[in-house]
Each structure stands twice: as structure tokens, then as C-alpha cells.
Backbone bond lengths (Angstrom), bond angles and torsions (degrees), N, CA, C in turn:
res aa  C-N    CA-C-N  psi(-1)  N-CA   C-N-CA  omega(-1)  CA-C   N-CA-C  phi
1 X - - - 1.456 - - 1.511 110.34 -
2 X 1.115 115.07 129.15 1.490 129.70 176.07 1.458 131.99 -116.59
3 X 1.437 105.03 98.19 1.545 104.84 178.80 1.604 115.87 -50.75
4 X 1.627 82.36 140.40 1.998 99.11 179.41 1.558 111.84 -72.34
5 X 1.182 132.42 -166.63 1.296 131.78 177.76 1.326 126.37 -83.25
6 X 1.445 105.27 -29.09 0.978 128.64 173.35 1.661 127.57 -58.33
7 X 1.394 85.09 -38.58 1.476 104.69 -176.21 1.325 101.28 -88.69
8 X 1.266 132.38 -44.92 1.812 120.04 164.86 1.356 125.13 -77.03
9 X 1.410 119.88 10.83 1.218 130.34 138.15 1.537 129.39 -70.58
10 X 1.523 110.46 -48.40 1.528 95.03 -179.24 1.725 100.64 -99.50
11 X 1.286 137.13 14.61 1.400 122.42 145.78 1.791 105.22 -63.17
12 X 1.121 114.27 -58.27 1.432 112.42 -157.25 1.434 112.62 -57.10
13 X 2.270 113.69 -37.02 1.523 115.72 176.46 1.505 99.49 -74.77
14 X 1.248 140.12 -31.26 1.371 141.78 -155.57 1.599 113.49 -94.98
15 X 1.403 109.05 -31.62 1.648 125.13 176.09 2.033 95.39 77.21
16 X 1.141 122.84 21.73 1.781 117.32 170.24 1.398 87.83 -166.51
17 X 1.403 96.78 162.75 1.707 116.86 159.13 1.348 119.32 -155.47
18 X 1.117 127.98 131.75 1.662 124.87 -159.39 1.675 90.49 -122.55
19 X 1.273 92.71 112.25 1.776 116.20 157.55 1.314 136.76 -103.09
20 X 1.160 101.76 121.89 1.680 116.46 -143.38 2.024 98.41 -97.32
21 X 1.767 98.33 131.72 1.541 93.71 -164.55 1.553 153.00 84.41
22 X 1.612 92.72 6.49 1.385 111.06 -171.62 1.653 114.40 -74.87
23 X 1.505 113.63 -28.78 1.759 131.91 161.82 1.594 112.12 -77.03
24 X 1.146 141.97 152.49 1.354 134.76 141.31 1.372 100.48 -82.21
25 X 1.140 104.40 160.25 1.871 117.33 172.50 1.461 121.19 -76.17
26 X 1.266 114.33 -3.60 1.429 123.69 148.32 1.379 112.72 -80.03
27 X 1.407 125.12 -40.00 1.492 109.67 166.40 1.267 114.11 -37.48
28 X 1.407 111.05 -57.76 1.418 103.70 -115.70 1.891 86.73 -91.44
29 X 1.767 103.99 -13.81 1.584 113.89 -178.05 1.799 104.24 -65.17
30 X 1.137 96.93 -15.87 1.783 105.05 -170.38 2.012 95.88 -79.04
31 X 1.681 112.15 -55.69 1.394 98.71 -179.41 1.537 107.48 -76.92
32 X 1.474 131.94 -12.86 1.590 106.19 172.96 1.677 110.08 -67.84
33 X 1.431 108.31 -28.67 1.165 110.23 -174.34 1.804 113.81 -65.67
34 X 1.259 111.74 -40.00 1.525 114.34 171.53 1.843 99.82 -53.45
35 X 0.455 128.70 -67.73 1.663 145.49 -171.60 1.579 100.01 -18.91
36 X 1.332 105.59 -64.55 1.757 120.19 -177.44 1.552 101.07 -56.40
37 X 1.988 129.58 -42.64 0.927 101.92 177.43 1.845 130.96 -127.03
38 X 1.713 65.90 62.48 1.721 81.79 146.37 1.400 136.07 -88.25
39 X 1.313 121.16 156.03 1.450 130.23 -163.64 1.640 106.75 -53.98
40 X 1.518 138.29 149.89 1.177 132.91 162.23 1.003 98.82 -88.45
41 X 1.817 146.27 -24.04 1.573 127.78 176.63 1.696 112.36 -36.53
42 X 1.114 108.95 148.00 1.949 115.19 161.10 0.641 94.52 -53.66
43 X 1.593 111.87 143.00 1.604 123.61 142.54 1.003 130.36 -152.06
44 X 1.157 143.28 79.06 1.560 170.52 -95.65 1.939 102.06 -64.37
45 X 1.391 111.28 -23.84 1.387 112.09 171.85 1.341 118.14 -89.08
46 X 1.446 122.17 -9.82 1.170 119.07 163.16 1.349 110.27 -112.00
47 X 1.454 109.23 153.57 1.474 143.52 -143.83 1.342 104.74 -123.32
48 X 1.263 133.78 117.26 1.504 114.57 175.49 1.868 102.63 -140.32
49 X 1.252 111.16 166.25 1.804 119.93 167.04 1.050 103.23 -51.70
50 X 1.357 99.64 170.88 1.713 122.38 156.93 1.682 104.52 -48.99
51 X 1.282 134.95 -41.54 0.949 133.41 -179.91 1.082 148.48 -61.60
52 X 1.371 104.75 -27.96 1.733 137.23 -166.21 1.277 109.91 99.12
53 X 1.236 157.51 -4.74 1.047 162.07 -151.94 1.806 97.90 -106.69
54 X 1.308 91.53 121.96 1.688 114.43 -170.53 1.560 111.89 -49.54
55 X 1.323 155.17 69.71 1.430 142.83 152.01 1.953 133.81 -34.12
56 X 1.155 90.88 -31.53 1.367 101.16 173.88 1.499 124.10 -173.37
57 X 1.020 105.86 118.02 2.184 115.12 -170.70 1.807 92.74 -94.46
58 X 1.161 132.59 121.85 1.194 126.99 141.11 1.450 126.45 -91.13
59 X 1.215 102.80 169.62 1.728 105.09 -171.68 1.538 128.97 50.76
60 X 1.876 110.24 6.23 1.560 120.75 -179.17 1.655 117.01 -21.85
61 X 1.336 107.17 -32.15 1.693 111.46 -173.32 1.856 109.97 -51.98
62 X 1.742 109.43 -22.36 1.130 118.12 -162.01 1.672 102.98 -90.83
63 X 1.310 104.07 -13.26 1.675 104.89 -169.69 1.964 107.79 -112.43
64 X 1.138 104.04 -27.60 1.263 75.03 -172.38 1.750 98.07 -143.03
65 X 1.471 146.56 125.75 1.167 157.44 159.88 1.859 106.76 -0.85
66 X 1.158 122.91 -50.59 1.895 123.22 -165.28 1.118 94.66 -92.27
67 X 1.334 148.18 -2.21 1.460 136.25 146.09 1.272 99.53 -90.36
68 X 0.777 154.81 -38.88 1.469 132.10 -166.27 1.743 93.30 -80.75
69 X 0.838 118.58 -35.42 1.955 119.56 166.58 1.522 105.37 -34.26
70 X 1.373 89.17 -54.24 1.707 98.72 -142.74 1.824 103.14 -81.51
71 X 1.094 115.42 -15.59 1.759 118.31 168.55 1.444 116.08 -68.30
72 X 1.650 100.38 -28.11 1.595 104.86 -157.86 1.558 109.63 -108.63
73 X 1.834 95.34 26.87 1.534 87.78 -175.20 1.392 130.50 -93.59
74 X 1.450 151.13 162.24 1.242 118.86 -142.73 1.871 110.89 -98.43
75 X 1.453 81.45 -0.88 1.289 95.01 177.10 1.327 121.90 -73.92
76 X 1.190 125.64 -21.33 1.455 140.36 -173.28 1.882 88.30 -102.31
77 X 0.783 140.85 -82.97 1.728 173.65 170.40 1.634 81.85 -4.17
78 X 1.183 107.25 -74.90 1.693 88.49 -165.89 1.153 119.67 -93.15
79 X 1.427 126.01 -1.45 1.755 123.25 165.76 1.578 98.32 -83.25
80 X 1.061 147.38 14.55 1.375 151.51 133.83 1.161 142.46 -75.20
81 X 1.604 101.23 -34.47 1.336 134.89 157.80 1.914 103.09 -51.52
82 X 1.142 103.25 -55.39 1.790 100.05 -163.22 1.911 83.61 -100.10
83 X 0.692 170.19 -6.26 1.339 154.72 172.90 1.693 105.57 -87.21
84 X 1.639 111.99 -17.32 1.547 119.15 177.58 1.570 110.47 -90.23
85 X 1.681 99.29 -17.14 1.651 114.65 -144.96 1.723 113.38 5.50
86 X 1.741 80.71 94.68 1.644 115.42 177.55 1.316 99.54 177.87
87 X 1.153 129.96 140.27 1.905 164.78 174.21 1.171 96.94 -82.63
88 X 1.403 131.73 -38.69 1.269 122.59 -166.68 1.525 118.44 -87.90
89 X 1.212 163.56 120.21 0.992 160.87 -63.27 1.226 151.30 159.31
90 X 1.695 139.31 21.29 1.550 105.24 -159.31 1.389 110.03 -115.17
91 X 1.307 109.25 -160.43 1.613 124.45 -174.38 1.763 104.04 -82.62
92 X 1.316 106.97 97.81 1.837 110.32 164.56 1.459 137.24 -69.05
93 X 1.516 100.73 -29.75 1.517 121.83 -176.67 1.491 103.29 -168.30
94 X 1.464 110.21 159.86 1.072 108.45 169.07 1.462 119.51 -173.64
95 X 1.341 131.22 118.88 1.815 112.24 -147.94 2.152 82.99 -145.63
96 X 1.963 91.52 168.77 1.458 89.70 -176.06 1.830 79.62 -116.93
97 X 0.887 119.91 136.85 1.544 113.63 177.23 2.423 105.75 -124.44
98 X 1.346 78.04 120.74 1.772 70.07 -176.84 1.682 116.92 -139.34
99 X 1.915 105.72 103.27 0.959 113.20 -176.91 1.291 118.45 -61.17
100 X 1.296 116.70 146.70 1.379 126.96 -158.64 1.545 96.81 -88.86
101 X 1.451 118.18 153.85 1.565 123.63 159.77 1.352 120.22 -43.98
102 X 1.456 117.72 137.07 1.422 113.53 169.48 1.594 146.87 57.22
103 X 1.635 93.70 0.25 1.221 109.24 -177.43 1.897 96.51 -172.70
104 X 0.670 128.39 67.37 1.930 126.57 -167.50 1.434 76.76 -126.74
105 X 1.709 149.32 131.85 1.210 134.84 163.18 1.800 118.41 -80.66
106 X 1.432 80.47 -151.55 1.331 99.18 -170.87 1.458 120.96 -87.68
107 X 1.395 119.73 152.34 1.769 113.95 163.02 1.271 103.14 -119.59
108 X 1.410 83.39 144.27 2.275 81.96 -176.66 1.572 96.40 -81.19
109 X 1.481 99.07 179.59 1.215 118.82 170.08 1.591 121.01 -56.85
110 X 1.088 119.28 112.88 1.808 100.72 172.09 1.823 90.08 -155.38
111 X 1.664 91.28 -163.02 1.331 109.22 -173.28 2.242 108.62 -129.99
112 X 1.135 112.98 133.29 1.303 105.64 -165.71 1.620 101.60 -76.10
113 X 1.162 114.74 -42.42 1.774 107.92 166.85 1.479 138.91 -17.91
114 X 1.333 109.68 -40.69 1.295 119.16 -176.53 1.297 137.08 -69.36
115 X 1.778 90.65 -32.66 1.299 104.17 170.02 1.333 122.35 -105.41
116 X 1.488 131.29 18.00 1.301 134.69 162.42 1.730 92.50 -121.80
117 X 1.288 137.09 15.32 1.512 137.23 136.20 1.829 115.50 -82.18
118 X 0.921 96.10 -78.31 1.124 93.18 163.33 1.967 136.41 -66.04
119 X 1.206 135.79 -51.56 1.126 123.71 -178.72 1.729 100.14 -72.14
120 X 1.339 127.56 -38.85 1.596 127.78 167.96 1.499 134.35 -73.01
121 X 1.388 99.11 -30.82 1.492 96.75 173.29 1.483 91.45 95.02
122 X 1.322 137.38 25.84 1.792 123.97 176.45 1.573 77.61 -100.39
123 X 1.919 77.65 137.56 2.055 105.81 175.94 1.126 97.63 -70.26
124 X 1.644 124.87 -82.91 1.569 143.13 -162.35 1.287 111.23 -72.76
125 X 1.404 114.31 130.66 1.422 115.49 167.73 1.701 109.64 -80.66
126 X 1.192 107.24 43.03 1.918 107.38 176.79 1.825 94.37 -97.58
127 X 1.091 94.17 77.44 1.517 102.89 154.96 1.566 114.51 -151.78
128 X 1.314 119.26 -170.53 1.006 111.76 179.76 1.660 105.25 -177.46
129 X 1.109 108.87 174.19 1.687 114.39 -158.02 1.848 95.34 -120.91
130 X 1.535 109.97 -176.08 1.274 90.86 165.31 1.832 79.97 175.09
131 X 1.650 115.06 106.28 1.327 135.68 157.18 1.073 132.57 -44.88
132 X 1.704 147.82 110.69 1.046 116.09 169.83 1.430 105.72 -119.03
133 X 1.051 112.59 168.30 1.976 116.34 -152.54 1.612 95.35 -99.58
134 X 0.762 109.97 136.08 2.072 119.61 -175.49 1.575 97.26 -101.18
135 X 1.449 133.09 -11.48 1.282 124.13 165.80 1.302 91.68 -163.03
136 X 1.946 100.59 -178.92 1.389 104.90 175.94 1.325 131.56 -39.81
137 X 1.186 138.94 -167.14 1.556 113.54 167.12 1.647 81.04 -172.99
138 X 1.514 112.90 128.81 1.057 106.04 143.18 1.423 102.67 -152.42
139 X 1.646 106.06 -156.08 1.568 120.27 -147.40 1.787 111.95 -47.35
140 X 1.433 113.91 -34.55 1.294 112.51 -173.67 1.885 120.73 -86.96
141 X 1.075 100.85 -1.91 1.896 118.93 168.74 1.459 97.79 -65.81
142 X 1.246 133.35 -28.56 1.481 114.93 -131.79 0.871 152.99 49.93
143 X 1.410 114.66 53.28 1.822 125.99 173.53 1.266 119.90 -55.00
144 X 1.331 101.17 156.18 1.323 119.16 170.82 1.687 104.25 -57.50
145 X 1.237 134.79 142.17 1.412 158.16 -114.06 1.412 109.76 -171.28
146 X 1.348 120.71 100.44 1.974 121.81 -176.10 1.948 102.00 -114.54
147 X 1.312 98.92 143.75 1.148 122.92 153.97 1.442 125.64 -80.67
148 X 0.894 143.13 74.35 1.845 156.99 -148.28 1.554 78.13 -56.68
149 X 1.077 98.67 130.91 1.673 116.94 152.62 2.025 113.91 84.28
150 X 1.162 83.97 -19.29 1.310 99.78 164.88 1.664 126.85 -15.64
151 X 1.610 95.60 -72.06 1.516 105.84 165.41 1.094 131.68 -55.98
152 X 1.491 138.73 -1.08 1.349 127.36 156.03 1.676 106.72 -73.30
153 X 0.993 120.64 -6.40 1.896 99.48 -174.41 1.281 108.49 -87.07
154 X 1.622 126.98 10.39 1.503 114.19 -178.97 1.538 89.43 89.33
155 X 1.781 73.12 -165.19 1.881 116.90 -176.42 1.768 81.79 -63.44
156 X 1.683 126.26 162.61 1.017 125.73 169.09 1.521 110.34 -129.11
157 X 1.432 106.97 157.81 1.598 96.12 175.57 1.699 124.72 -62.06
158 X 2.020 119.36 122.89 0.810 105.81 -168.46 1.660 125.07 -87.81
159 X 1.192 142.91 145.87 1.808 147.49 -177.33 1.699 93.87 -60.42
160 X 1.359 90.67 111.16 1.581 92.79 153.92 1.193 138.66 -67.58
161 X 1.068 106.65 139.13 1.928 117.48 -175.77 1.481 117.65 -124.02
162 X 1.148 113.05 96.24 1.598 125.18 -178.31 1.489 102.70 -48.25
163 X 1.001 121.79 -23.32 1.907 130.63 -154.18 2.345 92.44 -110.25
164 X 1.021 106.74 -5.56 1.140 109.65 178.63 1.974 115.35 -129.04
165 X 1.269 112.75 57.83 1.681 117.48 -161.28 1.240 89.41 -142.23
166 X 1.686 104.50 121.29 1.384 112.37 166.67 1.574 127.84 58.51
167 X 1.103 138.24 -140.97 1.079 117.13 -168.52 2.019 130.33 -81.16
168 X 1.134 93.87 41.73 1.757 132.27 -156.00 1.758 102.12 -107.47
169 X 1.596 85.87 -41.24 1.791 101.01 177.89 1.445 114.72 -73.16
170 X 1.543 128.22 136.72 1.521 115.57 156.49 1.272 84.44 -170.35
171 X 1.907 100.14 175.59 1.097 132.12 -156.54 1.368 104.48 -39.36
172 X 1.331 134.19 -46.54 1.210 140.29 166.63 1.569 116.98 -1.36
173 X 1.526 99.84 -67.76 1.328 143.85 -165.14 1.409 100.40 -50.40
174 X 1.387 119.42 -21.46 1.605 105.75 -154.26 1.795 92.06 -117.32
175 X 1.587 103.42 14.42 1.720 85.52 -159.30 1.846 100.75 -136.43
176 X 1.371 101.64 1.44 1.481 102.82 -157.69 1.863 87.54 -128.35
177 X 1.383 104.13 159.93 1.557 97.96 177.79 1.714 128.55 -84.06
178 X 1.206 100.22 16.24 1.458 117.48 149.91 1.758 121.45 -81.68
179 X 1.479 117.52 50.10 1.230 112.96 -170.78 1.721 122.30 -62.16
180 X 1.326 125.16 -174.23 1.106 117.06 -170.93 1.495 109.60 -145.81
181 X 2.034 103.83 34.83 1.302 111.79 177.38 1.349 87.03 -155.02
182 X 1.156 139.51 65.51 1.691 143.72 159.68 1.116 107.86 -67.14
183 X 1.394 123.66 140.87 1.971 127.15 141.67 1.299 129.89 -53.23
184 X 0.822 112.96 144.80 1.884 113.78 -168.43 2.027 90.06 -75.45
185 X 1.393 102.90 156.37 1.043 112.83 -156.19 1.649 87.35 -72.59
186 X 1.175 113.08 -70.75 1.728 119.02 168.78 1.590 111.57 -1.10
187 X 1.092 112.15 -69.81 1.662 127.38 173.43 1.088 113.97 -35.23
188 X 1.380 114.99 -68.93 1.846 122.91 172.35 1.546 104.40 -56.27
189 X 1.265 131.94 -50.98 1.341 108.97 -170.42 1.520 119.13 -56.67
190 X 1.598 109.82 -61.37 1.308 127.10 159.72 1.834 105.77 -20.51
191 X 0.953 121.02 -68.21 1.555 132.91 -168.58 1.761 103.37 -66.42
192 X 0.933 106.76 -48.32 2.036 112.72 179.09 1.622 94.56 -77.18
193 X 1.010 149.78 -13.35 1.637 138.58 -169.44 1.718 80.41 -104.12
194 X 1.173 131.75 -49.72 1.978 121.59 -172.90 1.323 107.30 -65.43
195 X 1.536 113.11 -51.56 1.568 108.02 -168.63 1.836 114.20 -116.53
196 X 1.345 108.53 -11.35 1.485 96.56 -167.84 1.284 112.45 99.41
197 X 1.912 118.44 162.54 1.308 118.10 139.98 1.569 116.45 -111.30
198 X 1.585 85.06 159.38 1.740 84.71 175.30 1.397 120.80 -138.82
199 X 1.160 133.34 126.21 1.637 137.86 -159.85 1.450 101.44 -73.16
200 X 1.745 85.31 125.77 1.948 74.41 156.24 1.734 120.39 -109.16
201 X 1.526 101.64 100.87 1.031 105.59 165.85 1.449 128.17 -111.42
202 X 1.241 128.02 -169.30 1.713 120.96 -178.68 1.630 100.29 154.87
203 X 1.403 110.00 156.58 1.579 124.80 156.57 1.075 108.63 -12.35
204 X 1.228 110.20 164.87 1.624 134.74 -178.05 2.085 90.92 -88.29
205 X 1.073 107.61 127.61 1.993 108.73 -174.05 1.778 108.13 111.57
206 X 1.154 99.15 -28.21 1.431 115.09 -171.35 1.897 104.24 -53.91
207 X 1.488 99.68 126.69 1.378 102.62 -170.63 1.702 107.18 -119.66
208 X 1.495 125.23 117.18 1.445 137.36 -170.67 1.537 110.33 -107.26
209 X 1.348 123.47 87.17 1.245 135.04 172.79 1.999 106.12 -70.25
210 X 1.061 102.02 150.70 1.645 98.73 -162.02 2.029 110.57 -167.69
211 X 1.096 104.94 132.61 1.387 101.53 -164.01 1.540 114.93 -97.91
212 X 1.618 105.43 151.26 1.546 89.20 -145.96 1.904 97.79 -79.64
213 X 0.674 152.91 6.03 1.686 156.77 130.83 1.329 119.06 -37.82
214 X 1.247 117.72 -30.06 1.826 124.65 -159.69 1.657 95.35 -89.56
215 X 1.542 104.95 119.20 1.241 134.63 -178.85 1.876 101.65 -41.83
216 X 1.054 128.03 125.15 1.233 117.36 164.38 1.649 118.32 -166.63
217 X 1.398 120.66 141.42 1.760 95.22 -170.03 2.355 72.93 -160.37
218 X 1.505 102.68 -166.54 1.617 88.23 -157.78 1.949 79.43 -159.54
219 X 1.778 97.53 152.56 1.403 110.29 163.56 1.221 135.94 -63.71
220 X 1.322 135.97 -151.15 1.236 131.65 175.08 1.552 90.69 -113.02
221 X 1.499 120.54 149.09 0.859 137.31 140.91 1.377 145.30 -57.54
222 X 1.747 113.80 96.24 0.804 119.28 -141.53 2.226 115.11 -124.51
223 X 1.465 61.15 20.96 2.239 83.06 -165.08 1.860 93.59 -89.52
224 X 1.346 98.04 164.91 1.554 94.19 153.57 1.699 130.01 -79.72
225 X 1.302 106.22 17.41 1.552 97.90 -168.24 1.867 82.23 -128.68
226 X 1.878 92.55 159.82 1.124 103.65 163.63 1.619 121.07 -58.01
227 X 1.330 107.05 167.21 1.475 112.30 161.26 1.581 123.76 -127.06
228 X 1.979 102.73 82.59 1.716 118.26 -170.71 1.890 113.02 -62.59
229 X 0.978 121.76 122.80 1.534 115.30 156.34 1.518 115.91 -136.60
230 X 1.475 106.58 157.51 1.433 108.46 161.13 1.549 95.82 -115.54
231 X 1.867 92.84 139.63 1.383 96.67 159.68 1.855 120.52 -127.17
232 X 1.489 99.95 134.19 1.636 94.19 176.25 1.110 131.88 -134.23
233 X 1.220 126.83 108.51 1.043 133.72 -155.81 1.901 113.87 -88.62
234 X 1.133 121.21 135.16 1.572 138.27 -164.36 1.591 109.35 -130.51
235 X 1.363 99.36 113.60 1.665 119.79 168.10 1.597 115.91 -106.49
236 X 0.952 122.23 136.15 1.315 121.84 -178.19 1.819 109.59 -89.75
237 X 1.604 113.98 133.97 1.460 117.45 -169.88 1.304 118.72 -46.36
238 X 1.491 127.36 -14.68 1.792 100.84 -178.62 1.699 104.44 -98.62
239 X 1.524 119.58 21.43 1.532 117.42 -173.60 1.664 98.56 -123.41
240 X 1.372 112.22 56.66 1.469 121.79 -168.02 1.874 109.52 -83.20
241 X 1.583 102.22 136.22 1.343 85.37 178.37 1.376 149.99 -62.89
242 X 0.858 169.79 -23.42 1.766 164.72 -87.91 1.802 125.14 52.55
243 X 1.158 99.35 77.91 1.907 65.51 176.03 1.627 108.52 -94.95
244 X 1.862 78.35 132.43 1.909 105.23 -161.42 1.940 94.89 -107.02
245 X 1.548 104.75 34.75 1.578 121.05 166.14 1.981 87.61 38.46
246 X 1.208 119.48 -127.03 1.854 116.35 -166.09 1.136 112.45 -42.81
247 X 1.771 112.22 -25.22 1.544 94.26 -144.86 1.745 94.93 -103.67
248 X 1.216 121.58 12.28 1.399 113.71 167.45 1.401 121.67 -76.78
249 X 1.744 95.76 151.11 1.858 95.96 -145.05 2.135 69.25 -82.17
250 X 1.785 100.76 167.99 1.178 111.83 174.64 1.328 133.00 -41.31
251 X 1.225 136.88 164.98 1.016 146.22 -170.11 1.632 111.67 -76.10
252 X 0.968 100.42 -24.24 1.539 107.85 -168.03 1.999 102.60 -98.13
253 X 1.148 92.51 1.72 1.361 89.33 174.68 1.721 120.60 -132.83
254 X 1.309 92.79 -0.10 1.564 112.88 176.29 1.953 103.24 -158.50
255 X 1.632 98.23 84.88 1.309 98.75 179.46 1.517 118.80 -33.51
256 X 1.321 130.75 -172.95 1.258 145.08 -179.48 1.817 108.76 -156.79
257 X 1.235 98.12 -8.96 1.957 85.32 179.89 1.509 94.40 -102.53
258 X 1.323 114.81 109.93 1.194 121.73 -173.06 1.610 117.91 -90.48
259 X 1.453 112.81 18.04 1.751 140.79 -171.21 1.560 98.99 -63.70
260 X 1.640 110.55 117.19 1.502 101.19 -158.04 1.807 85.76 -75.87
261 X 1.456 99.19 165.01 1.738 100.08 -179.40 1.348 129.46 -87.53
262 X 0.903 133.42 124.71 1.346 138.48 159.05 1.648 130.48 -74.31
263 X 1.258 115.34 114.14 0.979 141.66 172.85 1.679 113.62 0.85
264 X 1.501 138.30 119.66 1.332 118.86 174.58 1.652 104.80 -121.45
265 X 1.604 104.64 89.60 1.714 114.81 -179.08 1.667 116.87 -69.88
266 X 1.199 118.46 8.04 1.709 119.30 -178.33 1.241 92.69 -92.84
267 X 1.566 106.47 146.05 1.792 137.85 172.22 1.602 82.06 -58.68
268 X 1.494 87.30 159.99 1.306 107.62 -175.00 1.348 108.69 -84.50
269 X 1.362 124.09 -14.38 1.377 149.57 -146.78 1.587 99.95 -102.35
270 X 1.697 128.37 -25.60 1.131 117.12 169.14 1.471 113.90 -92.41
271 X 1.448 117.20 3.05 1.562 119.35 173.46 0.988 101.59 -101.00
272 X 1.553 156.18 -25.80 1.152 132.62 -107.20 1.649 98.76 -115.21
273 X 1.266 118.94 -8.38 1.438 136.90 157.82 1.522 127.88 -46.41
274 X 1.707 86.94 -49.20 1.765 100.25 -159.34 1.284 107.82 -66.21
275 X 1.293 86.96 164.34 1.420 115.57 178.58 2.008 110.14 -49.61
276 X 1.345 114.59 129.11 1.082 106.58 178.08 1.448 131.19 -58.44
277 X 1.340 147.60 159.99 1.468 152.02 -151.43 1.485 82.61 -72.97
278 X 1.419 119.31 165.19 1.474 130.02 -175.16 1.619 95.77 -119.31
279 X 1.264 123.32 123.38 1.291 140.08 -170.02 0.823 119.14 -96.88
280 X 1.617 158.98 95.26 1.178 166.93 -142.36 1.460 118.66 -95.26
């Protein structure tokens, strides 16, 4: 699939673009279905409630066959390809995050750059992420939420947090909606009075490409249904991060196989059997 001009025009003035239909709903029933059978052992990349109930899987590509499908599909792969304009390619991050019914909270406002500039050491913000919706989604789920235009101002000034200084900060910080790189509130107003916000919602398949600069953070969930996404984020090979030897954050949260990707054209339907990825 190949974005029109049009469409890499208003990603680039807008900093996101939400493309509607890029999954069938049999896809996408194949990765909710992986989801349920994942392992209940701990495992430090997955995130769960007080309850046991899964909040966030990172690095899923490593556990089970239909995520590792679903990063390498060509549909995502080459409208990234020309929105990066670069061929070269791989997987940087990549997590399933799923707000819970009626109570799933909030993410503040921030920018994803900062902390794979700063906590990773990536120079260029030429990357970019790209959502795809695990069901319908609209205004009362709490979607993810953009400031149009946002991403031209750079890095932005971040809101101080007395409760986040020095040795107060950790990994935590970068994964839960208590972040520890917010915009000062000033900023967002200023920025929502020029351009607005705008939800990205859409169908269940619905795919939201989004730049990692572009202001965006989301409500509480407040519907009776969950709120499912995958998110994956894509850096192209000559904007490689730092290796800071101890001090690099995990693997599972800042890949390390920097193997640009190749295309994965099989239905999801002839993997969706196999044996799960073997975890090391």
C-alpha cells in the first residue's frame, strides 16, 4: 500500500494521519486473540493491574508469532518507508497497550522524542510511530488526542515535577501515565487556541501514523468497553541510538536488532497456529 500525495502532505503539515481500513476485522480478531494467550508467568516487559489483567506487553513480537506478523506488514512498512523517505528501516519499539473499561486513566500531554533522544541517545527525530486500533474507538474510550502542527516546534518546554527530580526518576517514569517529560501547561494552551485538538479515532483496522514531536497525550476511559491498541514505532538505520554500555534502558523497550525489516506478505491465518516465538 502506497500513500498518495496528499496524504504525505497533510501528515508532514499536521505531524499524524489516520488511515481508515488498513486491518480487516479478521485480522485484527487473530492479534486480540494472541493477546489472551499469552503466558501468565512475570515478565518484566509485561505490565499488568493490581489484578493480573495485562495493561501493557512490550516487545510482543518476541512472544508470540501475530505480532511479529503484524510489524512486518507491508502495509505499515512502506507508508513509513515514504513518510521517512528512506528504504532503510527497522523495528525501534513496539508495545500492545489496552485501556481498561471505565476506569483505564489518563496520559498527560507530552512528546515521544525526548525520551528516545534523551534516555537513548537517538540524534534525529525522523522516526515515527504508527497505531493500529484493536476495535472501534471513539471519543468516550479515551484516545489518543493530537495537537495538529505541533511537531514543528521541536523538543518542547518540559512541566516540572518536584515528585520526579533526581533520583525520584526511573524506568517507571517512561511507561506509566505519570511521565517524566510533560509540556508546560502554557504550551498546550497556546498550541490548542492556534490549531485545536483532534482525536484519533476510527474502525477497528484503522491505522494512525503520528510523528514522534506531535503533541499528544489521551483521557480516561470512561466507556464500557476496553480501549485495545498496538503501537510501533520505526527508526530508520543511519539514526541509531547510543550504546551507553549499563546505562541503556532494556532491550525490550529500546530494541537493539537494528536488521532493517523485510516485508511479511503471509495471511495472518497461515501463522496464526504456530508455535509461539521462543524467548531467550
Amino acid at each position: 500500500m502506497k500513500l498518495t500525495e496528499t496524504q504525505i502532505n497533510d501528515y508532514r503539515e499536521n505531524g499524524f494521519l489516520i488511515v481508515d481500513g488498513i486491518f480487516t476485522e479478521a485480522e485484527v480478531q487473530g492479534i486480540r486473540d494472541g493477546i489472551h494467550k499469552i503466558d501468565d508467568k512475570p515478565m518484566p516487559n509485561i505490565i499488568r493491574e493490581e489484578n493480573g489483567a495485562i495493561r501493557s506487553v512490550f516487545a510482543p513480537q518476541t512472544i508470540r508469532e501475530e505480532f511479529n506478523w503484524l510489524y512486518k506488514q507491508e502495509r505499515l512498512v512502506t507508508p513509513t518507508q515514504q513518510l521517512l523517505n528512506d528504504p532503510s528501516i527497522y523495528l525501534y519499539q513496539y508495545k500492545l497497550n489496552n485501556k481498561k473499561a471505565f476506569d483505564g486513566g489518563i496520559w498527560e500531554w507530552h512528546q515521544d522524542y525526548p525520551f528516545w533522544h534523551i534516555d537513548d541517545g537517538v540524534k534525529d527525530a525522523n522516526m515515527l510511530s504508527v497505531m493500529v486500533l484493536l476495535q472501534d474507538t471513539d471519543h468516550a474510550q479515551g484516545p489518543l488526542m493530537f495537537i495538529p502542527k505541533s511537531h514543528k516546534t521541536g523538543i518542547a518546554d518540559f512541566q516540572y515535577k518536584a515528585h520526579l527530580t533526581g533520583e525520584n526518576v526511573d524506568l517507571e517514569n517512561s511507561l506509566n501515565g505519570d511521565l517524566k517529560f510533560t509540556i508546560k501547561n502554557e504550551l498546550i494552551k497556546k498550541m490548542v487556541d492556534q490549531d485545536g485538538i483532534q482525536p484519533g479515532i476510527g474502525k477497528i483496522g484503522t491505522a494512525i501514523f503520528f510523528h514522534p514531536n506531535v503533541y499528544h497525550g489521551s483521557n480516561a476511559n470512561i466507556s464500557p468497553y476496553d480501549r485495545n491498541t498496538a503501537i510501533m514505532t520505526y527508526n530508520v538505520t543511519s539514526n541509531l541510538p547510543e550504546d551507553r554500555k549499563e546505562k541503556n534502558r532494556p532491550d525490550y523497550i529500546c530494541l537493539r536488532d537494528t536488521t532493517p525489516i523485510q516485508p511479511d506478505n503471509r495471511s495472518i491465518h497461515e501463522i496464526i497456529e504456530r508455535t509461539p516465538v521462543n524467548v531467550s
